[in-house]
Residue, then its C-alpha position, 0 to 999 in steps of 0.5 A: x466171259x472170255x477172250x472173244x467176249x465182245x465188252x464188259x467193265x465199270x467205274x463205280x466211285x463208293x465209299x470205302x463204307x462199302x468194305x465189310x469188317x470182316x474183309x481185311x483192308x492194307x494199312x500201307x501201299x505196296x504199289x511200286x514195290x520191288x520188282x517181281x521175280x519171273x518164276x517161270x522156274x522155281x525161284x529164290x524167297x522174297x520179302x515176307x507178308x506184310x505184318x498185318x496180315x498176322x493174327x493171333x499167334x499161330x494163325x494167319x489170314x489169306x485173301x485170294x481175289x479172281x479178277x478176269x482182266x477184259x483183254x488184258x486191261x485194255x478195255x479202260x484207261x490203263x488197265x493194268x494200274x486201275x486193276x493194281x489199285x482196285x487189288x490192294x484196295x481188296x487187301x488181297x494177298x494172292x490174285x487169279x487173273x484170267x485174260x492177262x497176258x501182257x497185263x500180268x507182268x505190268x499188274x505184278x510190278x505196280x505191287x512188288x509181287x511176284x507172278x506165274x503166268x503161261x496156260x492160256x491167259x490165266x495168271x497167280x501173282x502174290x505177295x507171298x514166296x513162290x516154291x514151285x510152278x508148273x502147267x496143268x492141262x494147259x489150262x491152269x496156271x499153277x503157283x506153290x506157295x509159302x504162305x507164313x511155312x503153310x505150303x499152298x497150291x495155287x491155280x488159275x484157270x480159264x476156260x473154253x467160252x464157246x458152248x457157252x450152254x447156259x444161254x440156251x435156255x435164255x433164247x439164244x445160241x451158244x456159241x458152238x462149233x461143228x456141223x453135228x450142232x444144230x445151226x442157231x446154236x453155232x452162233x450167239x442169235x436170237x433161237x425160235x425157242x428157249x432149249x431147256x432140255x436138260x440132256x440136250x444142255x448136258x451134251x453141248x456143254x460138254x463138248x466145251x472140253x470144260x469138264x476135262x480141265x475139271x477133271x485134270x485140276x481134280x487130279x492134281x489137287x489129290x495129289x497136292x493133297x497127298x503130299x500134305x498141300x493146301x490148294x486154292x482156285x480162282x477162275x472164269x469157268x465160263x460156265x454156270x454153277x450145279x449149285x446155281x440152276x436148282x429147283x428153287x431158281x428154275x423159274x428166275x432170270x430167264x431160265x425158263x425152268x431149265x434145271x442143270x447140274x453143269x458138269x465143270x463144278x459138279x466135277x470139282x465138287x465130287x472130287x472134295x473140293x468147295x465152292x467158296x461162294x457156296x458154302x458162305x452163301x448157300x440160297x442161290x436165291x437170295x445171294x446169285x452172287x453174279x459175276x457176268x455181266x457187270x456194268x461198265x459206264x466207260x461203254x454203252x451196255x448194249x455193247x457189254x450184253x450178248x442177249x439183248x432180250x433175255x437176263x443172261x446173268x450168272x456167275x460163272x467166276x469162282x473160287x474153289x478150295x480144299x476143305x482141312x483142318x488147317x483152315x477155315x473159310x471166313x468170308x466171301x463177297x463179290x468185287x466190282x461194280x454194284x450193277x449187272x447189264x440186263x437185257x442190254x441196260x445196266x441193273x442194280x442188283x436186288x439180292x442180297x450179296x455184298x458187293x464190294x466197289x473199289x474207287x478207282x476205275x474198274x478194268x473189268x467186264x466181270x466182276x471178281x470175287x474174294x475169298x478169305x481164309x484163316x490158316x493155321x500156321x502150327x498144325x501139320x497136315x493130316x497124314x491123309x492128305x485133304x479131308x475134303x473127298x472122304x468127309x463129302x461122301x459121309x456128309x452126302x453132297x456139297 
């Protein structure tokens, strides 16, 4: 969940069966490659993306993963090289880290890429030119890209954890501070009741501040967008998806019936922009795609799971992206390991996700998710900037 978050990781060896076709997988390690270059300020080109990652003529492929990294690795044997190894093992060419901070320089330096890290502990490291950074909100990390001459805003966010609402419902207390908070609520306890009102969930959920950071990111987006940029993010919100506690989900994983439009990415779907996972996979039902909590056979789940008696699952790591003509989204699939901690004991999954294991040892309480993408290298941008706002308002909703 976050930094206060008491545990959560996995070691699961798998076959490397596992990995979809339709994922790309590096033909040649990049581990111990040139040093990044630090881009606190915009810094000069680096070698170009492996030729791999080439197409057909006039198209390229872009994998992004997000991977919370459980206090910077240091929860498994060194962190840092498992999650380097677990990230080219992915293929991905761009990685969202939350909870990194010393981590991030050791993770860019196993793979010769280049990093931006400041707000809060997120991160973007990348094997692709960095043009440009900047700081938004003080929460997202922000990272302008050169993906093959395609100019690509890249952010890495990650939010408040207290207020954590979604464990209302499941019985327990949020986490919240201040005195107007009834007490069971100010702490992680066991309630009397589940709280499934939905106004009541609403108001301490924004009281986290996640919606603010939503609405910053929304507004820096537009403007990448105007400016003829694609945008991409990756993070642990720290909070449960709108398009996730719907009707059709109500009554599964001890949600009690509550039904909750969570406001962080209600914000960022009305600004135009699209929850990858969604929109590959859109029943929340059949494919939960949970990112919280994984299982981890380093430590005893009970010490992972913070409600030992309800199913406190949710995926609450995401990528979102701006819809264009430019690109298209080919694939999602969650990575990690293949269990989730239930009530306090590790749990297969019984949906229909596909989970990606890497072989090595997984140095995270979270799982990660990738996304891929198909990215025209020819076509200019739209003189409207991303199409995503206005096509939503005629389509409907996300």
């Amino acid at each position: 969940m976050s930094p206060t978050h008491r545990a959560r990781t996995l070691v699961l060896p798998t076959a490397l069966a596992l990995m979809a076709a339709t994922f790309h997988a590096p033909t040649a390690s990049s581990t111990g490659g040139a040093e990044p270059v630090d881009t606190a300020e915009p810094n000069g080109a680096v070698d170009a993306a492996p030729e791999d990652q080439a197409t057909d003529e006039g198209t390229h492929r872009l994998s992004v993963l997000t991977l919370n990294m459980w206090f910077s690795g240091t929860k498994v044997s060194d962190g840092p090289a498992a999650a380097a190894a677990a990230i080219e093992e992915t293929g991905a060419d761009v990685v969202f880290l939350q909870e990194s901070n010393l981590s991030t320089l050791r993770i860019a330096r196993e793979l010769g890429w280049e990093h931006h890290g400041l707000a809060r502990s997120a991160a973007v490291i990348t094997k692709y030119p960095i043009l440009e950074t900047d700081i938004v909100e003080n929460t997202w990390t922000k990272a302008v890209l050169d993906v093959e001459g395609v100019e690509v805003a890249a952010y890495s966010g990650h939010l408040e954890y207290r207020f954590y609402a979604n464990y209302l419902p499941r019985g327990y207390g949020a986490g919240a501070v201040g005195l107007q908070w009834p007490r069971d609520w100010r702490s992680w306890d066991l309630l009397e009741e589940p709280i499934t009102d939905t106004d009541s969930l609403l108001e301490l959920n924004a009281a986290s501040g996640r919606l603010g950071d939503a609405a910053a990111l929304a507004a820096d987006v537009a403007e990448e967008g105007e400016n003829g940029r694609l945008a991409v993010i990756g993070g642990d919100f720290n909070e449960a998806s709108a398009q996730d506690w719907t009707e059709e989900t109500a009554e599964l994983f001890d949600r009690h019936g509550a039904v909750v439009p969570w406001q962080t990415t209600q914000t960022l779907l009305e600004s135009g922009l699209s929850d990858a996972y969604r929109e590959a996979h859109p029943d929340p039902a059949t494919h939960p795609g949970f990112t919280w909590p994984a299982a981890n056979p380093v430590h005893d789940p009970a010490e992972i799971s913070w409600t030992h008696e309800a199913d406190e699952r949710d995926r609450i790591d995401y990528v979102f992206y701006s819809p264009d003509e430019r690109w298209d989204l080919e694939e999602v699939r969650v990575v990690g390991p293949q269990d989730s901690v239930v009530e306090g004991q590790a749990a297969a999954e019984q949906g229909e996700d596909e989970i990606f294991t890497p072989s090595g040892t997984w140095p995270s309480d979270h799982k990660a998710v990738q996304a891929e993408f198909m990215i025209s290298t020819e076509q200019a941008p739209d003189s409207e900037g991303t199409e995503g706002a206005q096509d939503d308002e005629e389509a409907g909703a996300h």
